[in-house]
Backbone as CSV, one residue per row, in Angstrom:
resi,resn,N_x,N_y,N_z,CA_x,CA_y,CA_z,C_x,C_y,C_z
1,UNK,-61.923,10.776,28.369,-62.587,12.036,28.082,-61.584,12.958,27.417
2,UNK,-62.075,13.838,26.392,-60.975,14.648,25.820,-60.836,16.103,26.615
3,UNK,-60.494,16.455,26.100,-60.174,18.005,26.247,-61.072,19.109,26.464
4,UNK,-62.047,18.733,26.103,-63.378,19.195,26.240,-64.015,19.648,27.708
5,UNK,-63.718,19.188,28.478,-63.913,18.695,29.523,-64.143,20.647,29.882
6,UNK,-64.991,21.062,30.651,-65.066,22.543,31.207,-65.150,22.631,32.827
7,UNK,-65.233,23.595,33.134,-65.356,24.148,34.477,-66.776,24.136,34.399
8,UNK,-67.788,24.556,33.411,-68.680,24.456,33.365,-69.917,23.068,33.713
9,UNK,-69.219,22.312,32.546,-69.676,20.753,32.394,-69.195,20.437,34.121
10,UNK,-68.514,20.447,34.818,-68.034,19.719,36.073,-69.159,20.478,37.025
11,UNK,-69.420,21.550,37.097,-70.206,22.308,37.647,-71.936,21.499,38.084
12,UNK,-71.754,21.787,36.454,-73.341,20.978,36.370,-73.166,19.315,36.454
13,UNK,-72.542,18.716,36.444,-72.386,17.200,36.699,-72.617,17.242,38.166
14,UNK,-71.387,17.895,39.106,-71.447,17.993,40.740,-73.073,18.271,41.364
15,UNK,-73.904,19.708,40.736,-75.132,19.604,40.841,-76.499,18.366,40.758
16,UNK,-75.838,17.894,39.663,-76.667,16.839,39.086,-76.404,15.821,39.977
17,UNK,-75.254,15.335,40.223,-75.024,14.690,41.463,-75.671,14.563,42.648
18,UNK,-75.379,15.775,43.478,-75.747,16.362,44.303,-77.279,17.005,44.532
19,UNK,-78.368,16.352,43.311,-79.448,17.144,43.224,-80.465,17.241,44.274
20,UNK,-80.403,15.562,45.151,-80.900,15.435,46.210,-80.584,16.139,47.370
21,UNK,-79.462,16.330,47.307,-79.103,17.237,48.524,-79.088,18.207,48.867
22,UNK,-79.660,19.234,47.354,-79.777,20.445,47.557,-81.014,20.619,47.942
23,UNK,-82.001,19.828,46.998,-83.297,19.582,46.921,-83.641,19.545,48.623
24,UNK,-82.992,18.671,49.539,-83.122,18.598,51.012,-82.779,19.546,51.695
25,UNK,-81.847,20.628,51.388,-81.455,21.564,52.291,-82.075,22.713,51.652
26,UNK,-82.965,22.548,50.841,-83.498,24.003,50.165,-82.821,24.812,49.465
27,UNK,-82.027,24.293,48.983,-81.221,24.959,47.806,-81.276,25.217,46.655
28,UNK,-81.796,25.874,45.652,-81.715,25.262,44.140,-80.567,25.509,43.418
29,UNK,-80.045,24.750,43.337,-79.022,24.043,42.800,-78.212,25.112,41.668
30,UNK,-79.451,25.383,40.845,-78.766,26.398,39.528,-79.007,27.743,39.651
31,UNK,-79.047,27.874,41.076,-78.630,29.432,41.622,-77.324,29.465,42.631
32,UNK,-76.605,28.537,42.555,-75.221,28.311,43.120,-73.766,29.129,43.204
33,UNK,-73.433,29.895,43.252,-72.589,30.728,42.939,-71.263,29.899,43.361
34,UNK,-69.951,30.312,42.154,-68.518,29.526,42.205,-67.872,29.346,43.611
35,UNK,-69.108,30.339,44.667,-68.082,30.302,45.925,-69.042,29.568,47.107
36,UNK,-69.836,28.529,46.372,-70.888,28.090,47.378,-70.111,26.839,47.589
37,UNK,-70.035,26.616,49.333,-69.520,25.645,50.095,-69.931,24.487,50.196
38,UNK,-69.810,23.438,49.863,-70.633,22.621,49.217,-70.789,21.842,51.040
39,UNK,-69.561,21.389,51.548,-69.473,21.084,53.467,-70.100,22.228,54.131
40,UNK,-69.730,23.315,54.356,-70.242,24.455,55.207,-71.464,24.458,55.098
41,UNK,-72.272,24.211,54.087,-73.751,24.105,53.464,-74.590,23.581,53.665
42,UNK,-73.701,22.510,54.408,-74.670,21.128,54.275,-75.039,20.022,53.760
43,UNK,-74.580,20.209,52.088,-74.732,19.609,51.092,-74.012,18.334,51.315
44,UNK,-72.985,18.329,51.808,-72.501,16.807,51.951,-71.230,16.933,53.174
45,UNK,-71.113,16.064,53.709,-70.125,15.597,54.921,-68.501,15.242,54.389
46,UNK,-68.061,14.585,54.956,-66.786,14.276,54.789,-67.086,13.117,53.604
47,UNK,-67.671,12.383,54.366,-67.991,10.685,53.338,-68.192,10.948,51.811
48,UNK,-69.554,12.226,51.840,-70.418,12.817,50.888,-69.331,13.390,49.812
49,UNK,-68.127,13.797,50.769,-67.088,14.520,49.805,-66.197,13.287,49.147
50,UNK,-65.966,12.717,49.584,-65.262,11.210,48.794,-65.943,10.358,47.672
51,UNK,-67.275,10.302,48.544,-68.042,9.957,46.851,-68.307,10.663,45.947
52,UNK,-68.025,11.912,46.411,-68.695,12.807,45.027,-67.289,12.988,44.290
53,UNK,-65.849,13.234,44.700,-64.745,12.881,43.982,-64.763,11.796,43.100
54,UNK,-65.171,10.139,44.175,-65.103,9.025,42.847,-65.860,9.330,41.855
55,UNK,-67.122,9.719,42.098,-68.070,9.847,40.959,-67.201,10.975,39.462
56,UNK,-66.853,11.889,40.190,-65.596,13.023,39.219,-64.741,12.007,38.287
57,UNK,-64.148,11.614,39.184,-63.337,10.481,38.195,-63.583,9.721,37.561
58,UNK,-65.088,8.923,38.102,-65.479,7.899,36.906,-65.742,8.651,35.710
59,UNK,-66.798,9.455,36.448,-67.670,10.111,34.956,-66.441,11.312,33.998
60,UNK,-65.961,11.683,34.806,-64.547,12.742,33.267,-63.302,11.877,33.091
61,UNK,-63.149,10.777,33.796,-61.786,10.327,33.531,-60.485,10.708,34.092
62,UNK,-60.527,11.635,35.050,-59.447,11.625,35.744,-59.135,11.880,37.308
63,UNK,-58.190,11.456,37.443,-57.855,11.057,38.917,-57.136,12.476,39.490
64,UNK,-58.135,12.642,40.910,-57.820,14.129,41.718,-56.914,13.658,42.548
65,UNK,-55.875,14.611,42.553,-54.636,14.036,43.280,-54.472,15.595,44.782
66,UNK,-55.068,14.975,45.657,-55.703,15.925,46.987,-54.239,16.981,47.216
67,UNK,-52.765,16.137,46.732,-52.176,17.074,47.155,-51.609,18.645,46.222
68,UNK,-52.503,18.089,45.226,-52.194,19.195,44.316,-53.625,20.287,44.768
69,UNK,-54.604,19.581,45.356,-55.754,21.000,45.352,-55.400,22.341,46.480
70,UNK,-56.355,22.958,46.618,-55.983,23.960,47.795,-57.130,23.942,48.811
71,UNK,-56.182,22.879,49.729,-57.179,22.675,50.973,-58.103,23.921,51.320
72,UNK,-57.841,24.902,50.779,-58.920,26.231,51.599,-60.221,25.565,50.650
73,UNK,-60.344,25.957,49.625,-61.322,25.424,48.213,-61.912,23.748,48.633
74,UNK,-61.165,22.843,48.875,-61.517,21.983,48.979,-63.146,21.198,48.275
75,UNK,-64.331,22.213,49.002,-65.371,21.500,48.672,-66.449,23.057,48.222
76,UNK,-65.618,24.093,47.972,-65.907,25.278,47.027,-66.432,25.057,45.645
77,UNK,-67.307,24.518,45.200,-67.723,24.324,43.674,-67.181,25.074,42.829
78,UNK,-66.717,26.447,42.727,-65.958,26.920,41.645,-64.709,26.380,41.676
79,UNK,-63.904,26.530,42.794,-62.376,26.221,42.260,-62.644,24.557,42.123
80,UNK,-62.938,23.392,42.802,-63.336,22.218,42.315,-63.678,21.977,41.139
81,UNK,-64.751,22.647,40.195,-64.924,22.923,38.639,-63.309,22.800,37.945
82,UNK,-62.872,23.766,38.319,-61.962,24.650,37.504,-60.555,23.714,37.870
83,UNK,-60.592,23.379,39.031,-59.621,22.005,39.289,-59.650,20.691,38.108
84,UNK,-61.093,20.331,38.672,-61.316,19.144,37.070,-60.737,19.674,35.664
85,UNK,-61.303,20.668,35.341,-60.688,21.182,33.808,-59.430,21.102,33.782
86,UNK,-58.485,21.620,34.937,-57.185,21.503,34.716,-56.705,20.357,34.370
87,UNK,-57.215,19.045,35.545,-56.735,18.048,35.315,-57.072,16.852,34.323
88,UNK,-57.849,17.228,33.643,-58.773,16.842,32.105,-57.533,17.369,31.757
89,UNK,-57.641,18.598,31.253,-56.159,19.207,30.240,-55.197,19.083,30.128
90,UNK,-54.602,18.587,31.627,-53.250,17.914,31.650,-53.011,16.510,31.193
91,UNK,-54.157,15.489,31.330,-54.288,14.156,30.862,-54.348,13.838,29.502
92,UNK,-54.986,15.118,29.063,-54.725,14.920,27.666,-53.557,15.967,26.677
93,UNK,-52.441,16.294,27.599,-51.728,16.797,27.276,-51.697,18.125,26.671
94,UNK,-52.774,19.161,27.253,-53.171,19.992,27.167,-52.500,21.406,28.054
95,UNK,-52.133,22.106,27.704,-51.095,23.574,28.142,-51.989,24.406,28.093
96,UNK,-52.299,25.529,29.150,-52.604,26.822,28.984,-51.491,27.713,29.133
């Protein structure tokens, strides 16, 4: 994946993902705000959080390395977004 890669696009992929599960807990999905808890929520468990990482990696191409995130954020959809972009940007040798 290039460079391209957004906070945005990761956003809506995780949703899209996750569509069933919002769909089950009564959520709609694209009223989500950057600080919605994706564990605290309901939306997914511990397990729920591991697959939805592999799925991150298959589908953008890069590998989340847990000790670089910030365990508070963890399963926070905004900083998770904005995590992927970073690490898209760094893979492709990308500087802000």
């Amino acid at each position: 994946m290039s460079s391209g890669v957004t906070a945005g696009e990761v956003r809506s992929f995780i949703t899209a993902h996750l569509g069933g599960a919002f769909r089950e807990n009564g959520v709609a999905a694209g009223e989500v705000g950057d600080d919605f808890d994706l564990l605290k929520m309901g939306i997914i468990d511990s397990i729920g959080f591991i697959g939805l990482i592999s799925a991150i990696e298959d589908h953008f191409g890069v590998e989340v390395d847990f000790e670089d995130m910030d365990t508070d954020n963890l399963t926070v959809i905004g900083p998770i977004s904005r995590y992927i972009e970073e690490r898209a940007l760094k893979k492709d040798g990308v500087t802000r």
